[in-house]
C-alpha positions in Angstrom: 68.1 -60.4 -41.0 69.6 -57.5 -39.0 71.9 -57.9 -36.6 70.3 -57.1 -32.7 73.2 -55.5 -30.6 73.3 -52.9 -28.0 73.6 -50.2 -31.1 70.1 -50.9 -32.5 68.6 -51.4 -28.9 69.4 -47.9 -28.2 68.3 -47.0 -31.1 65.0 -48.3 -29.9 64.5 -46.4 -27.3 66.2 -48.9 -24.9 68.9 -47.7 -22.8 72.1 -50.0 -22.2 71.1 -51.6 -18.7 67.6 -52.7 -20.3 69.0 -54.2 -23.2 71.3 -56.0 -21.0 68.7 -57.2 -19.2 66.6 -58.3 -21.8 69.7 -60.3 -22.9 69.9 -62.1 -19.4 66.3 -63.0 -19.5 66.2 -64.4 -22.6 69.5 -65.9 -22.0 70.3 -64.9 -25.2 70.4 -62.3 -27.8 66.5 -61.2 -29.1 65.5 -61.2 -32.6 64.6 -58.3 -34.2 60.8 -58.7 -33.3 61.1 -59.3 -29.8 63.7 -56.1 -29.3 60.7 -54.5 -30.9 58.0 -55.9 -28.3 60.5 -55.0 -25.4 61.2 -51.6 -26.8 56.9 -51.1 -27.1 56.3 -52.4 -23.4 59.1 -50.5 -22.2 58.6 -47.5 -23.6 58.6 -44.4 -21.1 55.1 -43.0 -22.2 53.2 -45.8 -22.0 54.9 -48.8 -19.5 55.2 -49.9 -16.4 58.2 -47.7 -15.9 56.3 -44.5 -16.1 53.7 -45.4 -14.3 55.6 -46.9 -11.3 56.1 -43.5 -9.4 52.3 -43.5 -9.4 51.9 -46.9 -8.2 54.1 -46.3 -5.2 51.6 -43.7 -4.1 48.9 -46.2 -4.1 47.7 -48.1 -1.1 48.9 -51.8 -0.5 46.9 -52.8 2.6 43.3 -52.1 3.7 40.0 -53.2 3.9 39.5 -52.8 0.2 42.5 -54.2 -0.8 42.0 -57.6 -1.6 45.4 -58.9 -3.0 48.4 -57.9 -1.2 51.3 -56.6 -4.1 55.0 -55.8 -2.7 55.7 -53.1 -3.1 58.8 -53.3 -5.4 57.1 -55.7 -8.0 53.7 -54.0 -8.5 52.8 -57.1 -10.5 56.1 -57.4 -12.7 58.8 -59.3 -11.5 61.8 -58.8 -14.7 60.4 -54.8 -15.6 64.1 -53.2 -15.3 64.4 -50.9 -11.8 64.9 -47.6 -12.8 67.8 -45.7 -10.4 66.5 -41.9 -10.6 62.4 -42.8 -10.4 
């Protein structure tokens, strides 16, 4: 099986800072498949991290609001914080 290092992470789309945060998650190095699965949710067209700007925009409290979200989580609590978003 191929080796999953930092390399092949970036060569998945992945930048340095994710892949070493997928590493402290896991507590571990992934396997091929599951860099493939983080690289796939992660990805900059279609993820969370795209989308977040958005989100921000959205309201977080009124009457039609009926579950309160911080702010800085939006609903996922280990998607990597992006520094120029």
């Amino acid at each position: 099986m191929q080796e999953v290092n930092q390399e092949l992470a970036i060569k998945h789309g992945l930048t340095a800072d994710e892949y070493n945060k997928i590493v402290e998650l896991m507590g571990r190095n992934p396997n091929l498949v599951e860099l493939g699965i983080f690289s796939a949710m992660w990805n900059e067209h279609c993820s969370y991290k795209s989308s977040r700007i958005w989100l921000q925009t959205l309201p977080t409290k009124n009457k039609y609001v009926t579950v309160h979200i911080n702010p800085q989580e939006f609903g996922c609590r280990h998607c990597p914080q992006k520094t120029n978003m």
